[in-house]
C-alpha positions as protocol buffer text, in pm:
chain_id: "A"
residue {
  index: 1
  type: UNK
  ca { x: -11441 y: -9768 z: 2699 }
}
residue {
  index: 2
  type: UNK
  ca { x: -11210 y: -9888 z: 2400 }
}
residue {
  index: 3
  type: UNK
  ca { x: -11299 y: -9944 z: 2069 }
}
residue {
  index: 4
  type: UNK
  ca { x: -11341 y: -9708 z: 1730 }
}
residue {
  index: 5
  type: UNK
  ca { x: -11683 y: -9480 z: 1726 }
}
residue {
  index: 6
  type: UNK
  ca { x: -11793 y: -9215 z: 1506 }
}
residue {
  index: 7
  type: UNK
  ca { x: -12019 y: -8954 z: 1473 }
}
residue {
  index: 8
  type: UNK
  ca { x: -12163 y: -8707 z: 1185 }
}
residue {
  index: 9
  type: UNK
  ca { x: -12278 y: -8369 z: 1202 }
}
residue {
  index: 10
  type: UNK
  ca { x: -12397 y: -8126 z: 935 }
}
residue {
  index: 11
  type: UNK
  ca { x: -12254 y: -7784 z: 1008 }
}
residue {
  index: 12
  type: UNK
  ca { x: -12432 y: -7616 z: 715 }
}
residue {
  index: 13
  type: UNK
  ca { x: -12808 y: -7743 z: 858 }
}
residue {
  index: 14
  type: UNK
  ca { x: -12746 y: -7743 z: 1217 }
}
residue {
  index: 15
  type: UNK
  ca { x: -12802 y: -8111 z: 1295 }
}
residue {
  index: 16
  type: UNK
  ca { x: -12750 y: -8441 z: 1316 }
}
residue {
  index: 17
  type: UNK
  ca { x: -12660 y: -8587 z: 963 }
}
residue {
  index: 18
  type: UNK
  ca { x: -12905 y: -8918 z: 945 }
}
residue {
  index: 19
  type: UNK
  ca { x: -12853 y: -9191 z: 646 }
}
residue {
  index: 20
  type: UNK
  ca { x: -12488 y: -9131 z: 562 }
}
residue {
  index: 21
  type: UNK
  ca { x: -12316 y: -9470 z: 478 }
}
residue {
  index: 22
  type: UNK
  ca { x: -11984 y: -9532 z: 607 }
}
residue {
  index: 23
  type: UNK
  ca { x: -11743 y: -9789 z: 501 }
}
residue {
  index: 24
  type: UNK
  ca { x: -11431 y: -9878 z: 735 }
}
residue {
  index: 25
  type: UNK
  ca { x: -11131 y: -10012 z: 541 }
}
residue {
  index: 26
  type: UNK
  ca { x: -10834 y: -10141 z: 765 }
}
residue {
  index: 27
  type: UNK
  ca { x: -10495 y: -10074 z: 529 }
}
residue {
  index: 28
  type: UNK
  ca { x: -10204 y: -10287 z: 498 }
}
residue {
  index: 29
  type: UNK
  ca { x: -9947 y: -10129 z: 285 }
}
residue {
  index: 30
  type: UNK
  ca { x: -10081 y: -10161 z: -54 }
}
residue {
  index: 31
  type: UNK
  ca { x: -10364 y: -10417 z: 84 }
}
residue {
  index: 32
  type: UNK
  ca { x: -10687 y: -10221 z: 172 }
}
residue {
  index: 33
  type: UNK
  ca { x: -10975 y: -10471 z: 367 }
}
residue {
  index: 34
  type: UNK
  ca { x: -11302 y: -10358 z: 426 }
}
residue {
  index: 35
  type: UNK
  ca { x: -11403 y: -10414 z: 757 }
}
residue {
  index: 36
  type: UNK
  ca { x: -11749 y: -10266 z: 765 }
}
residue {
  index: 37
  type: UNK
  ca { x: -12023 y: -10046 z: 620 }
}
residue {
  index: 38
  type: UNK
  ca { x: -12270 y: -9872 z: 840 }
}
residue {
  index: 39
  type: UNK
  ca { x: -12521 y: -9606 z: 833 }
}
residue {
  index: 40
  type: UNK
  ca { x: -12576 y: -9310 z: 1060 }
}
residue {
  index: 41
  type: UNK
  ca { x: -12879 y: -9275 z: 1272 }
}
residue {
  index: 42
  type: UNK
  ca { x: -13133 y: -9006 z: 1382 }
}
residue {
  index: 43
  type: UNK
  ca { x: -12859 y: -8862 z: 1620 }
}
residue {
  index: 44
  type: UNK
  ca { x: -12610 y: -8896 z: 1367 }
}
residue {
  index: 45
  type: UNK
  ca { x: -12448 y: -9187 z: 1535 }
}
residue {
  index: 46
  type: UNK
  ca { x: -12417 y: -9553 z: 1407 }
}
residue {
  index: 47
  type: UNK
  ca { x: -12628 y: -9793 z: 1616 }
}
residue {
  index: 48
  type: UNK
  ca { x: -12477 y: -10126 z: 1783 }
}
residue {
  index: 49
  type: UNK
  ca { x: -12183 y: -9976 z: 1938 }
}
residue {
  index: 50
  type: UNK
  ca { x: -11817 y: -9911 z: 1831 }
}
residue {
  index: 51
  type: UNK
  ca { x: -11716 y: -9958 z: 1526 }
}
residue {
  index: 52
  type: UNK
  ca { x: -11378 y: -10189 z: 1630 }
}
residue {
  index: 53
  type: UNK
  ca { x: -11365 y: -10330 z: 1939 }
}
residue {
  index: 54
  type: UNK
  ca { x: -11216 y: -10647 z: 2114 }
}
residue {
  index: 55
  type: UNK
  ca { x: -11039 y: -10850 z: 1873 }
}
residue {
  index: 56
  type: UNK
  ca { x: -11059 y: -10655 z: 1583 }
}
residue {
  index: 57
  type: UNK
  ca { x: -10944 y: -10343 z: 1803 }
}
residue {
  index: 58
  type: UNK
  ca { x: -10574 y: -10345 z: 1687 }
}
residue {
  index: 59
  type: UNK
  ca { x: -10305 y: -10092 z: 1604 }
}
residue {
  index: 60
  type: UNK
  ca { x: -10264 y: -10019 z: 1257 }
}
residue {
  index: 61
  type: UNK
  ca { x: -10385 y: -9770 z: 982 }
}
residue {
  index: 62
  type: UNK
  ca { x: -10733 y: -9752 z: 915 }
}
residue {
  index: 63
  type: UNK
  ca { x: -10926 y: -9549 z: 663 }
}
residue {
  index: 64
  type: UNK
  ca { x: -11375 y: -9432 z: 707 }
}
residue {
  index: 65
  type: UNK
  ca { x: -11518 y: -9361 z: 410 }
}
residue {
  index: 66
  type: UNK
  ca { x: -11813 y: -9098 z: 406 }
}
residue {
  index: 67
  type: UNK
  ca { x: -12079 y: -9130 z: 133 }
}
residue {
  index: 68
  type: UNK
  ca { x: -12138 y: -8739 z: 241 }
}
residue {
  index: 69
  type: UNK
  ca { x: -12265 y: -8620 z: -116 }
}
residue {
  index: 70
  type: UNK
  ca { x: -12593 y: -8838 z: -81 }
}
residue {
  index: 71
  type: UNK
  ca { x: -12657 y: -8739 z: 177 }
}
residue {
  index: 72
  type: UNK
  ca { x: -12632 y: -8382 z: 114 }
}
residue {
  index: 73
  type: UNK
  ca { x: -12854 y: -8397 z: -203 }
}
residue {
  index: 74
  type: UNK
  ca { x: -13122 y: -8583 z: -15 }
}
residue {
  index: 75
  type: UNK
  ca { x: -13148 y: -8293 z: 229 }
}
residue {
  index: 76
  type: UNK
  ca { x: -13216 y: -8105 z: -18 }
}
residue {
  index: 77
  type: UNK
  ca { x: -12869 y: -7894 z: -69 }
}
residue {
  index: 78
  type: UNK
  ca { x: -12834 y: -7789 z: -427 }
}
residue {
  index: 79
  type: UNK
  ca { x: -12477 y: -7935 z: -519 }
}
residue {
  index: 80
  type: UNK
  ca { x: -12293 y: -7846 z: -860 }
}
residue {
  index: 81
  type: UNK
  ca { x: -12199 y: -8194 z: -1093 }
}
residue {
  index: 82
  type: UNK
  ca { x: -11949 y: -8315 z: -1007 }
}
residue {
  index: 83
  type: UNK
  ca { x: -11984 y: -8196 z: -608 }
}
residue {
  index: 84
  type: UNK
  ca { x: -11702 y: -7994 z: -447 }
}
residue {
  index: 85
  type: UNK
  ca { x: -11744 y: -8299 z: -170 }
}
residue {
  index: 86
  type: UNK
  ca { x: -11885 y: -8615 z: -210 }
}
residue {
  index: 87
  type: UNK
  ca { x: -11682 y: -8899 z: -77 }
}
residue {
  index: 88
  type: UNK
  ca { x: -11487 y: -8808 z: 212 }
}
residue {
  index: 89
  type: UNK
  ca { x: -11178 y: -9037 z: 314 }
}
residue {
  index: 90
  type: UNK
  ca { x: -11032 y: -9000 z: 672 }
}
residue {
  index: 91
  type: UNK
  ca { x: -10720 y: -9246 z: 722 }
}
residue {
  index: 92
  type: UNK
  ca { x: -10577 y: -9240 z: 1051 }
}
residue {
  index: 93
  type: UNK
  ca { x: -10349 y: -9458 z: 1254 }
}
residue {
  index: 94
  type: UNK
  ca { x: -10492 y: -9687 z: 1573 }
}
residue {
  index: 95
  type: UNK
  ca { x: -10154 y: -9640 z: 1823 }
}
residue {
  index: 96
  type: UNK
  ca { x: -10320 y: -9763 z: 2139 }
}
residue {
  index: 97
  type: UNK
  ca { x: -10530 y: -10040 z: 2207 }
}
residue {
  index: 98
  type: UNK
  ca { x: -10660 y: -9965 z: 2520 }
}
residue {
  index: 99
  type: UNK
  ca { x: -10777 y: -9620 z: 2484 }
}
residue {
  index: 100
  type: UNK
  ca { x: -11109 y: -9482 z: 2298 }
}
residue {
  index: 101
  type: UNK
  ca { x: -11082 y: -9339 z: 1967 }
}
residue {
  index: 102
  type: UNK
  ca { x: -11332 y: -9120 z: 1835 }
}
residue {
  index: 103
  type: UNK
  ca { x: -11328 y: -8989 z: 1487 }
}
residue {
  index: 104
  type: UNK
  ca { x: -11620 y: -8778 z: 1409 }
}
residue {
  index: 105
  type: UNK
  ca { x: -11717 y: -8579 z: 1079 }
}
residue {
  index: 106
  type: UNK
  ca { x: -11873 y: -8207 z: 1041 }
}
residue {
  index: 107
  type: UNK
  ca { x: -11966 y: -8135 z: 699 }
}
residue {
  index: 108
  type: UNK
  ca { x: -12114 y: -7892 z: 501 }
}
residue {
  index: 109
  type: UNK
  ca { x: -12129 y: -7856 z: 79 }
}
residue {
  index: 110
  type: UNK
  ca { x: -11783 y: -7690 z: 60 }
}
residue {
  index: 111
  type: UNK
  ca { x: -11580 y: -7801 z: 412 }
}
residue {
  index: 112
  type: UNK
  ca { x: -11517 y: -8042 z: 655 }
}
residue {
  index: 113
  type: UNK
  ca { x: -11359 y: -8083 z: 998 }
}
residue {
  index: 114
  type: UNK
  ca { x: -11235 y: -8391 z: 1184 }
}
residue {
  index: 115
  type: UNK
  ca { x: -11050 y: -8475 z: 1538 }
}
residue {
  index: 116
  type: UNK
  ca { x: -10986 y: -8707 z: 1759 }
}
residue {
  index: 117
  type: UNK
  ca { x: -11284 y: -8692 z: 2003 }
}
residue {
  index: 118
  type: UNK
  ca { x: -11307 y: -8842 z: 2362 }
}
């Protein structure tokens, strides 16, 4: 499989993180195009399959955009104002159009880890 999937997990809770909106921006020197905005399901995933595929599968920079604060302080976590995290950028760079890139997101009030996942 090609394309651009991602996936969230909540480190802090154990779980899948459900209902965090994620916007994909493709970059372009100073130019930043938004490409999409999902929303993460029951398993933490984002329904309808990759994020980039096909066509719009193409090298370049791109940036996802994790709305991670709301969804934190609808689970319930009490977060300070402002939050430690709330919006949570990941840019990375799309070398290889014919492999799989995975990009997934574990959170928790105070940290996050990403990778490049298979």
């Amino acid at each position: 499989m090609t394309g651009l999937t991602t996936h969230v997990l909540d480190t802090a809770r154990g779980c899948p993180a459900q209902g965090i909106v994620i916007d994909l921006f493709r970059l372009d020197g100073d130019s930043r195009t938004q490409i999409t905005s999902v929303v993460t399901n029951g398993d933490g995933r984002v329904d309808g399959g990759p994020l980039l595929t096909g066509d719009s599968f193409r090298t370049g920079t791109y940036e996802l955009v994790f709305h991670a604060g709301d969804y934190l302080r609808r689970s319930g976590t009490a977060l300070p104002e402002p939050a430690f995290l709330d919006v949570i950028p990941i840019r990375f760079g799309i070398a290889d159009t014919t492999a799989h890139y995975h990009v997934p997101l574990l959170i928790s009030p105070y940290g996050y880890s990403t990778y490049r996942g298979s």
